[in-house]
N, C-alpha and C positions, 0 to 999 in steps of 0.2 A: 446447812444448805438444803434448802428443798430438792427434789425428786426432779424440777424441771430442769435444776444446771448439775444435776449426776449423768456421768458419761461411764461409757467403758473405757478407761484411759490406758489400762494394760492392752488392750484388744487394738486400739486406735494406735497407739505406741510400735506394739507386731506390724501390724499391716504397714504402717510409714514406714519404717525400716525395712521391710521387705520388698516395698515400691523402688527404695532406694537401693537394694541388692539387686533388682532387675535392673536396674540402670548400669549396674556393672557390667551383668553377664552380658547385658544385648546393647554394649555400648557401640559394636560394629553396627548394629543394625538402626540405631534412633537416632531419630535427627536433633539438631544438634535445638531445633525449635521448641520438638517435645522437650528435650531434656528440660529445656528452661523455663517451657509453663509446667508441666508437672513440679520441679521447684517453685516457684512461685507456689501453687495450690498448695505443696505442702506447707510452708514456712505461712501462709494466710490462715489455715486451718488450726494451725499449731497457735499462733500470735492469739486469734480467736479462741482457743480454749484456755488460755494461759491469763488472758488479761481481759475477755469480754465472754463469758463462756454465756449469759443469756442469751448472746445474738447466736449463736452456733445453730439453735433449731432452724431458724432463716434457712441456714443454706440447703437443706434438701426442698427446700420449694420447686414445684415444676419451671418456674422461669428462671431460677437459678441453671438447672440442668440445663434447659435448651440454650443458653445462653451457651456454656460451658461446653457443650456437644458441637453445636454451631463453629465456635472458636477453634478448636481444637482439629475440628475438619477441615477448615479452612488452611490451617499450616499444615498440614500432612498431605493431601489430597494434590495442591501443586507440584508435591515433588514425588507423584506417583510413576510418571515416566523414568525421569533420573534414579529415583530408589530401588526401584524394579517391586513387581508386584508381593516377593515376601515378603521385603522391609516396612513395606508401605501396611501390610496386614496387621506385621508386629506393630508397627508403630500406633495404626487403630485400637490394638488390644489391649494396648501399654495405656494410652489415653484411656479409653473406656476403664479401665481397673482404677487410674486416677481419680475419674470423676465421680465412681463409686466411692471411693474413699471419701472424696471433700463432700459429697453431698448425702452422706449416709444420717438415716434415718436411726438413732441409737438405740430407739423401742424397740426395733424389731431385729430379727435376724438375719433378713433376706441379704442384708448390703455383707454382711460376711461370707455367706457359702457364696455369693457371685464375687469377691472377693479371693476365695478359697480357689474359684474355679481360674478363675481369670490369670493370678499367677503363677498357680498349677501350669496350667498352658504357656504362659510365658516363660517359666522356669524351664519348662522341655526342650522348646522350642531352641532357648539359649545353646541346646548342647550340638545343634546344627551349626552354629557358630565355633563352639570352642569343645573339644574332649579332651583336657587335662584333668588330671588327677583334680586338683584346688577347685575346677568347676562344678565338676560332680559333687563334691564334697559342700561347695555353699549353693548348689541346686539342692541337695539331700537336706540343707540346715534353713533354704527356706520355705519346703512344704511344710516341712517340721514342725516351725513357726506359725508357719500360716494355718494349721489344724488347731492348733495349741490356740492360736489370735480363735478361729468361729470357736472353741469351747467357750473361751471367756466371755465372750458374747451371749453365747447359750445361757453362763451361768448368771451373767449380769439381768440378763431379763426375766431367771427364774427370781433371783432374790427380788427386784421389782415387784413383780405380781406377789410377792407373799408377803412383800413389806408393805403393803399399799393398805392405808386404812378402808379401803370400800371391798377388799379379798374377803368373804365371807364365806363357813363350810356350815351347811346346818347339822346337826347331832342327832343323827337317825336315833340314840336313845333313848333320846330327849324330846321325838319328835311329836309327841301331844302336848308341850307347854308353846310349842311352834318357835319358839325364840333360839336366833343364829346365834352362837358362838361364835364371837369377833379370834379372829389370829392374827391382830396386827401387832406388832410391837409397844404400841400404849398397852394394849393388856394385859401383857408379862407384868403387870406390874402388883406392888400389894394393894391389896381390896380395903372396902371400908371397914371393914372386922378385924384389919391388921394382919389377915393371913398371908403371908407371901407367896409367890406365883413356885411352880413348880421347876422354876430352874430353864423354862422352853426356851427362853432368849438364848442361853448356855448351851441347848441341844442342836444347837444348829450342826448340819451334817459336815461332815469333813468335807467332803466334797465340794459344796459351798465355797467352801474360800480356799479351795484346791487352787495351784496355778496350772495343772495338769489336767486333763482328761483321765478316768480313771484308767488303769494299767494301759497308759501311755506308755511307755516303755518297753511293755511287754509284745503292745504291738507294733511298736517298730520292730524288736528282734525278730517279731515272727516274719514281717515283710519282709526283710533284709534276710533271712534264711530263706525264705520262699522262692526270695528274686535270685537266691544263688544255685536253689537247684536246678530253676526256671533258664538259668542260663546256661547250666552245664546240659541238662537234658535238652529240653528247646530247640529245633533247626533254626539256623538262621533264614528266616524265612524273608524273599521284597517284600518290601511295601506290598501295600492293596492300591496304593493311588499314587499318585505322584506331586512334590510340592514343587510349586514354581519358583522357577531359579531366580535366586536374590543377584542381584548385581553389587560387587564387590571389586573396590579397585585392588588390582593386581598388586602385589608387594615384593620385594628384594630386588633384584636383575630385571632390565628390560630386555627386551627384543633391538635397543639402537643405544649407542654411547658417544657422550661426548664426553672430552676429557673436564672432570668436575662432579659427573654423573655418579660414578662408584665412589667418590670421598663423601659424597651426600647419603647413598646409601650406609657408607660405614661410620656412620656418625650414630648409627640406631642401633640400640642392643636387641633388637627382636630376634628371637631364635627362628633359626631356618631350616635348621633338619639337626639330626643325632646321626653318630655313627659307631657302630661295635664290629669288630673284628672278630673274624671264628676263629678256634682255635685248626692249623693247617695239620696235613696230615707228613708223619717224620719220614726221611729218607733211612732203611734201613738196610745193611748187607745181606748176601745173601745166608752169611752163617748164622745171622741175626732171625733171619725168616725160615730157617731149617731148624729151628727148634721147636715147631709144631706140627702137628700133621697137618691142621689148615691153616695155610698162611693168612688167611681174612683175621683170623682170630690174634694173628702178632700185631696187627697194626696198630702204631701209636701215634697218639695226637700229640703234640707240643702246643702248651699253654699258649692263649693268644695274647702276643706280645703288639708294645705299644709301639704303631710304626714313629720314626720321627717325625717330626715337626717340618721339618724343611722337604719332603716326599709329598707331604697330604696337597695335591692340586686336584680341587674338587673342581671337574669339570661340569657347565652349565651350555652356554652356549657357541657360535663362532662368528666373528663378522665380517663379511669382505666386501661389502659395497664403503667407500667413503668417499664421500663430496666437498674435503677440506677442511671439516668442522668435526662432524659425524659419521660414525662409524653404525652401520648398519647390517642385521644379518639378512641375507639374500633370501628374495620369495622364492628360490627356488629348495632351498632347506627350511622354509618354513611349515611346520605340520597343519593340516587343516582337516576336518572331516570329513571333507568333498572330493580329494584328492583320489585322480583314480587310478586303478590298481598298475595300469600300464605306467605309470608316475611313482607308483611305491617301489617296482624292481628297482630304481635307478634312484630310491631315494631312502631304502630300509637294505639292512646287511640278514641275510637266512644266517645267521649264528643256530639254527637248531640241527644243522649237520653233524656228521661225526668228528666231519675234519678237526671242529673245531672245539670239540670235548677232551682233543686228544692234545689240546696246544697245551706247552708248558703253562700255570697258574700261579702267581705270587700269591694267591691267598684269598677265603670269603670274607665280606662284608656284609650288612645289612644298615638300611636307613629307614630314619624313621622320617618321614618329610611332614613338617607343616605345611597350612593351605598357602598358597600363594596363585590360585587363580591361575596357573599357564599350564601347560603340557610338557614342562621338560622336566628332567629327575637329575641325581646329581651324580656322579662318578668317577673314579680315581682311574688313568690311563683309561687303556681299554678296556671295557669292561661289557658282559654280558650278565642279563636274567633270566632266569627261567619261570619268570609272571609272563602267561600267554597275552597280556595287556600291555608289557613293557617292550620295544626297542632300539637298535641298536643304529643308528644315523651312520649315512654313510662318511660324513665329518664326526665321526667319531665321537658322539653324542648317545645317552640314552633317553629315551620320551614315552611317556605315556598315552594313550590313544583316547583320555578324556583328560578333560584341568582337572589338575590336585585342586578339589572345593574345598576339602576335610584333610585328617590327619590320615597318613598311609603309611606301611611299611612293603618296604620288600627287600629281597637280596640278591646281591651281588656277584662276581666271583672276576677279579682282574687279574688279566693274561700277562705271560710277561715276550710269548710267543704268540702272534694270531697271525690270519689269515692276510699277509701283507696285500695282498692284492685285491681285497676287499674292501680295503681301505686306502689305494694309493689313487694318487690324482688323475685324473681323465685332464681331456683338454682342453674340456670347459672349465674346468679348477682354475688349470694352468692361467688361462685367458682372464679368469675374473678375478685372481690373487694379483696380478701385477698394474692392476688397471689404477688409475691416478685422475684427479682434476687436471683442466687441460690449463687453468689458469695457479698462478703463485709459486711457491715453494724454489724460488729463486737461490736465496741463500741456503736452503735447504740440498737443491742441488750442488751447489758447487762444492757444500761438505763433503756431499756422497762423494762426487770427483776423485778429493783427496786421499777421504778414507779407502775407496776401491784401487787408488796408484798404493797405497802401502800394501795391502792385502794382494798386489799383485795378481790379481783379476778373478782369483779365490775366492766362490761363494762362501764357502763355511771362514776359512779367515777371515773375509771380510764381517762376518757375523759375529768374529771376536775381537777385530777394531774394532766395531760400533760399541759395543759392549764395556772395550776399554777410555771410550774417547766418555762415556757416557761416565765413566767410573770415576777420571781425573781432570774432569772442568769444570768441578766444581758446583754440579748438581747438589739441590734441596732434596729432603723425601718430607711432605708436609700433607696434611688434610685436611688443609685450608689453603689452599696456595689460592695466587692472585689471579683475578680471572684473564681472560687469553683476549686480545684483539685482532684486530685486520688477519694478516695469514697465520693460524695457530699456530702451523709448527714451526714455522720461521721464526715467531714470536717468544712461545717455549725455549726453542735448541737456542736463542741468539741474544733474545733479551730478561725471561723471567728467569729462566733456570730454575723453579722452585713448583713441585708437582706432583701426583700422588701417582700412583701404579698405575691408572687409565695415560695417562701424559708421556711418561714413557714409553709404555707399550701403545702409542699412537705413532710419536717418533720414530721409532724404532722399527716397524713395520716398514712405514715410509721409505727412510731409509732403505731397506731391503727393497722394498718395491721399484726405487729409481734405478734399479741396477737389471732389471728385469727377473728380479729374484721371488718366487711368488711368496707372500707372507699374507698372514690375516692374524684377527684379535680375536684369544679365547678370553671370554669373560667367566669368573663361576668366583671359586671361594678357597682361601688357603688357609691351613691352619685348621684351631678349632683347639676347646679347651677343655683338657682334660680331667674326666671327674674318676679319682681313683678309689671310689665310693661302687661306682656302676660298672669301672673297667670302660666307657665309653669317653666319646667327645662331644662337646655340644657346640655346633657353630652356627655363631650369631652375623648378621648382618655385618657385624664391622669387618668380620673377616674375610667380605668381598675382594676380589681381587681381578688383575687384568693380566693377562702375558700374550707371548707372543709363538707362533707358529709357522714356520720357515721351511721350505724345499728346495735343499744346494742341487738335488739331480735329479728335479722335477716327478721324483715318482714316491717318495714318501715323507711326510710330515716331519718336521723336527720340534724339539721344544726349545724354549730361551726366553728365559724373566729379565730385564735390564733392569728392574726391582733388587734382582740378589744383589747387581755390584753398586746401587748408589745407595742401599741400606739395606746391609748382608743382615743387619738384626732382626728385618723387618718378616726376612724367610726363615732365621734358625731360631729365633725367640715367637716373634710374635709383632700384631699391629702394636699393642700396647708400649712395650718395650723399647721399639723400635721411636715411638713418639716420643717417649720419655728425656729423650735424647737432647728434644729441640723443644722438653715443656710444655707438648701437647698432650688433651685427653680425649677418649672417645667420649665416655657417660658420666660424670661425676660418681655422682650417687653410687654406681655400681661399682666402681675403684672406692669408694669409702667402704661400701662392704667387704669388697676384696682385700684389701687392707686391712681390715679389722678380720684377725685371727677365727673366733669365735662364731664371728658372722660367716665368715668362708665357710665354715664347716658346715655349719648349721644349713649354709644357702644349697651345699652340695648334695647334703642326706636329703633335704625335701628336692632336687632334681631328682635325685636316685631314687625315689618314692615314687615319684611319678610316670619316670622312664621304665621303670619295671612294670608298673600299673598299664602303660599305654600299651608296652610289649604283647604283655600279657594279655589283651582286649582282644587289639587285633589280630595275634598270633592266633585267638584261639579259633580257628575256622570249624569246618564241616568235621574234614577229616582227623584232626585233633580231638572232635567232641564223639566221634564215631569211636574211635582209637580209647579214649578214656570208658568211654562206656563200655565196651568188648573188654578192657582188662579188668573192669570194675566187676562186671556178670563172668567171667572167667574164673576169677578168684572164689564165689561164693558156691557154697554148697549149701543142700537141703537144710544141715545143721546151721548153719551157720545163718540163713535166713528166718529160720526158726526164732534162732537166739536175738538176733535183731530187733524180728516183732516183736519177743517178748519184752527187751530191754525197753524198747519204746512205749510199749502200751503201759508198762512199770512207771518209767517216765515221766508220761505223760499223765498216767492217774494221780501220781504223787505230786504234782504240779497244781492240778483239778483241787484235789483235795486241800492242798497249801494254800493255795487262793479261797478258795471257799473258809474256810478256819478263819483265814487272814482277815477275811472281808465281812465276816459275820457282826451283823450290826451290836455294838456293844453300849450299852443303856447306860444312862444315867443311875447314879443312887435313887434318886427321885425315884424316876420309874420301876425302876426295881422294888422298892418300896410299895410303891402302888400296884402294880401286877401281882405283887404275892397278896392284897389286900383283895383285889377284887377275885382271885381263885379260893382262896381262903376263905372268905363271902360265900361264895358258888358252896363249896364244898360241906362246909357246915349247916347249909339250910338244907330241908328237906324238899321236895316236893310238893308244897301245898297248891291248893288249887288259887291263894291272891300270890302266886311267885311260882308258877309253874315254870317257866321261863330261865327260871336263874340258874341254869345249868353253866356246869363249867365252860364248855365251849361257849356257851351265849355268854358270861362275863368275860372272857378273853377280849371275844370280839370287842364289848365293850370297851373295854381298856386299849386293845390296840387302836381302835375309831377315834378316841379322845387322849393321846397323850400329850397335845399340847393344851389343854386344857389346864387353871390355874389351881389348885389345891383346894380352893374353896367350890370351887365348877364342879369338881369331884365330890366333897362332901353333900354336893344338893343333889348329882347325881345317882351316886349311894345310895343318897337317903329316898329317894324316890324309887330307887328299883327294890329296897330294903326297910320301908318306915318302922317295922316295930326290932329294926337293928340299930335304928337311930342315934341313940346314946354313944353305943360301941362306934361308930363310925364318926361324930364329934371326937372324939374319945383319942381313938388312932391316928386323926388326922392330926389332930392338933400335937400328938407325940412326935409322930414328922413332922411337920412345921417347926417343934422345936429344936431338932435334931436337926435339921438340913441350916434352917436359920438363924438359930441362936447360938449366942457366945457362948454363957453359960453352962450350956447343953454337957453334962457328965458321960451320956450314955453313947453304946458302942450300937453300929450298924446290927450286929447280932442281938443286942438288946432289943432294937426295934424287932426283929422279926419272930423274935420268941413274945414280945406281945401280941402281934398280929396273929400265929398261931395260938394263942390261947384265948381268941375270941369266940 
């Protein structure tokens, strides 16, 4: 194959596979346009090397490009409104890196470092999308690559230029007969006199046909040391600029529910936050705390135990407007930026009083929250923070005062005593909890009727008829039930009977509500699975759930799931479980893993790798990194930093000197053979005034100037610097020559040198 259809196919190889690793990492951000011409280019370029590789120079033609630029602009560019101006950036980037790829020029190097740079920056980029452990890790494996793709490129163009038959070096020692010295690969070859060439073709450098950069390796470990002390000493410092907010559709819970809405959610295994429990602090006697002189120092923690399963109601949000279909949470609980402070008394709880440090505590938690675009956080009862960002709703809610974009953590601490009057109904609650459509719910009525004649006009009993009439009529618990027509809840209570946790707890309110009972819908998440790897839980989207919240004497909230009594498994097991029942699944795939023993496990340690990594990121702020340094410079003494430097400069020298040794260029026999001839030469001749010249150092040069020269190139060189040595140097060569290239050849490397010294 000539030189016109040689490609870099290792280098071309990297860079396609790393196009196609961007399209993982910034699959939230590309459209779905890009993805599928960037496929196309690839599988065109590929097809093109594989089965017409002539035509391949074609494509970096300039009308190739503008066509390709053109195109590509044209699909991104309309959906710059709706993408919002990050996505819209990525997606330019993504394409331009593309187009570099299909239209790359192979001679040269340029299309790789723009190649290098381009996914460099897309790789970063990605981590504003996703900070999981597994992203960093295949952000980390495609710079990697992508260094490793421009060396190969590097090296594909050196060997080009040196393989090319018009590469010519002239022979400064030679330079009065004026004739160049060919170094292409025909001249490795034997001459007309039968002498064979000196092995050059064989000398080619390791490096050459290295698939690495040289101590590749060694620069990664240093970068990866670099960046860890960079991160432990380093402030965390903002930005210098600001990037413009990507538009991202919101994920898990909305802000409105109809019954259908949470089974659609929990049909998706997407994780939605983690949760770990602190270890609480023990109740001890007083004979127990008299056995010290300071009591601070008796205090003991109790291991953090795993609460159960049927307790974990991870609160989200509340809804009390409904229009007969839809359940909506009221603008007046909705958080907004703009909202003003004379609005926040009456719509935020001061939890940073004393009062309230002093209420009984069942215990800390901490969450880890994925992005989902909104401003609420998650939370079990009542619960407060002590993140100056995070609050406490006067529904009983915690929220953030920006959208979770990114991954967050923060902690908890749920009361089991709080400030009841902080949290009990006004009489605007009252008024917006019992409020109803003026139209339908006919037969829905006349149930209440009956249920409220048994209950004997009993709020809270009549909230344990509803609950039991719900329990033995023969209710479904399904996550797929039939969709709802004309009046829902008429529909549901009278004719499907078959309905997921939103369905119920729709009903169910209602009820409550026709009685002037006030009630509304907490939507959030129940459950969550535990990984006894990390000691936490991770709960995913299936474990959406709905309940209900009730006021028998209008001054404090109650809880009640009609979910426990029409599938009790569905609270003390699980969604899973509880499907299992009636042969439904949430995820396939992720029940075969689950299933399969080996996979469970395996799937658990790589959670617990990364929930410890993520912990670990975020946890580690200012004061953590102030806190480590102060004990770090605490700990050292004069001697002790002494010893340090000196260990390191040891270290380090011994490292120097190993690479050095390591990397020291090591010759061929050939040339070994030949450098002792041409010192040897130098050494034995005198000074005369026709060879003044031929001093040691001047024949060194000589020989290192020429060692890919062919054995016979050398014998006329020789003989030219040395004519009445003549003899002797036919003489020598032709002894190597037989030595290097003959079968026959009896004689030992030592042999040869003990005649070369005795010339």
């Amino acid at each position: 194959m000539s030189r016109f259809y040689r490609f870099p196919t290792l280098a071309l190889a990297i860079f396609g596979c790393n196009l196609i690793l961007c399209i993982v990492l910034l699959n939230e951000a590309l459209l779905w346009q890009t993805i599928s011409l960037a496929g196309l280019l690839l599988v065109v370029k590929t097809v093109f090397l594989s089965y017409a590789p002539s035509k391949v120079e074609s494509l970096h033609s300039n009308w190739i490009k503008n066509i390709g630029a053109i195109l590509l602009a044209l699909v991104v560019l309309p959906e710059l409104g709706s993408a919002g101006l990050l996505n819209s950036m990525v997606n330019l980037l993504f394409s331009g890196a593309v187009m570099w790829w299909f239209t790359a020029n192979h001679h040269r190097t340029a299309w790789g470092t723009q190649l290098l740079v381009g996914i460099t920056l897309l790789a970063s980029v990605s981590l504003i999308y996703q900070q999981s452990l597994e992203y960093a890790l295949l952000v980390f494996i495609t710079i990697s690559a992508s260094i490793v793709g421009l060396y190969q490129i590097q090296q594909f163009e050196y060997r080009s230029i040196n393989n090319s038959p018009n590469h010519v070096i002239n022979n400064p020692a030679n330079s009065q007969t004026s004739h160049p010295i060919n170094y292409s690969a025909n001249s490795f070859e034997k001459n007309d006199a039968g002498i064979s060439t000196s092995g050059s073709s064989s000398n080619t450098s390791k490096q050459e046909n290295a698939y690495l950069p040289p101590h590749f390796f060694t620069m990664i470990v240093a970068c990866l040391l670099g960046a860890t002390v960079m991160f432990v000493v380093m402030p965390s410092l903002s930005p210098f600029w600001k990037l413009p907010q990507q538009k991202v559709t919101p994920t898990g819970i909305s802000d409105s529910m109809t019954p259908g809405d949470i089974a659609n959610v929990a049909k998706s295994s997407r994780l939605a936050f983690r949760a770990e429990f602190s270890p609480v602090l023990k109740e001890q006697s007083d004979e127990e705390l008299n056995k010290g002189l300071n009591k601070e120092l008796n205090k003991e923690f109790s291991e953090a135990k795993k609460p159960p399963h049927a307790e974990l109601y991870w609160r989200v949000l509340t809804m009390e407007e409904f229009n007969g279909k839809t359940w909506r949470q009221s603008d007046s609980k909705k958080w907004t930026q703009n909202k003003q402070a004379k609005t926040l008394n009456s719509f935020l709880v001061n939890t940073r009083t004393q009062a309230w440090s002093e209420k009984a505590t069942l215990g800390n938690y901490s969450i880890v929250a994925e992005p989902n675009q909104q401003p609420w956080l998650y939370s079990l009862g009542t619960s407060t923070s002590d993140d100056s960002n995070i609050y406490l709703t006067r529904d009983n809610r915690l929220i953030r005062n920006t959208k979770v974009t990114q991954r967050i953590k923060y902690s908890a601490t749920q009361y089991s005593q709080y400030n009841k009057n902080a949290l009990a109904l006004t009489q605007t609650d009252i008024a917006n909890n019992i409020k109803l459509p003026s139209f339908g719910l006919s037969r829905t009525q006349v149930l209440s009727d009956e249920l409220w004649q048994q209950a004997n006009g009993d709020a809270e009993r009549y909230n344990r008829v509803i609950l039991e009439y719900l329990a033995t009529s023969g209710f479904q618990y399904s996550l797929s039930p039939p969709t709802l027509s004309g009046d829902h809840i008429d529909n549901f209570l009278f004719d499907v009977k078959v309905g997921f946790c939103a369905h119920f707890a729709s009903a169910h309110a209602v009820l409550l509500r026709l009685k002037n009972i006030p009630a509304r819908i907490v939507t959030g998440y129940h459950g969550g699975e535990y990984n006894p790897n990390g000691n936490y839980f991770n709960i995913y989207d299936s474990s959406a759930h709905a309940w209900v919240e009730f006021s028998s004497d209008n001054k404090q909230w109650q809880h009640a799931d009609p979910t426990s009594v029409v599938s009790p498994l569905r609270i003390s097991e699980g969604l899973e479980q509880a499907l299992n029942v009636f042969d439904e699944t949430t995820d396939s795939n992720m029940n075969i893993v689950k299933q399969t023993p080996w996979l469970n496990t395996l799937r658990q340690h790589l959670q617990s790798l990364d929930y410890y990594w993520t912990v670990f990121v975020l946890d580690f702020d200012q004061q953590k990194r102030d806190n480590l340094i102060s004990s770090l410079v605490a700990k050292l003494s004069f001697m002790k930093v002494a010893i340090l430097v000196v260990t390191i400069g040891v270290l380090l020298g011994s490292w120097y000197l190993f690479i050095t040794i390591k990397n020291k260029p090591k010759l061929p026999t050939s040339q070994k053979l030949l450098k002792r001839l041409y010192l040897r030469l130098a050494r034995s001749e005198s000074r005369t005034a026709f060879n003044k010249n031929a001093n040691t150092k001047d024949n060194y040069r000589n020989w290192y100037a020429n060692q890919n020269l062919t054995l016979a190139q050398h014998q006329a060189l020789l003989q030219s610097l040395y004519p009445h040595r003549s003899e002797d140097v036919v003489s020598i060569i032709k002894i190597i020559s037989i030595f290097l290239y003959s079968k026959n050849s009896s004689g030992s490397y030592k042999d040869v040198c003990n005649k070369i010294d005795l010339i």
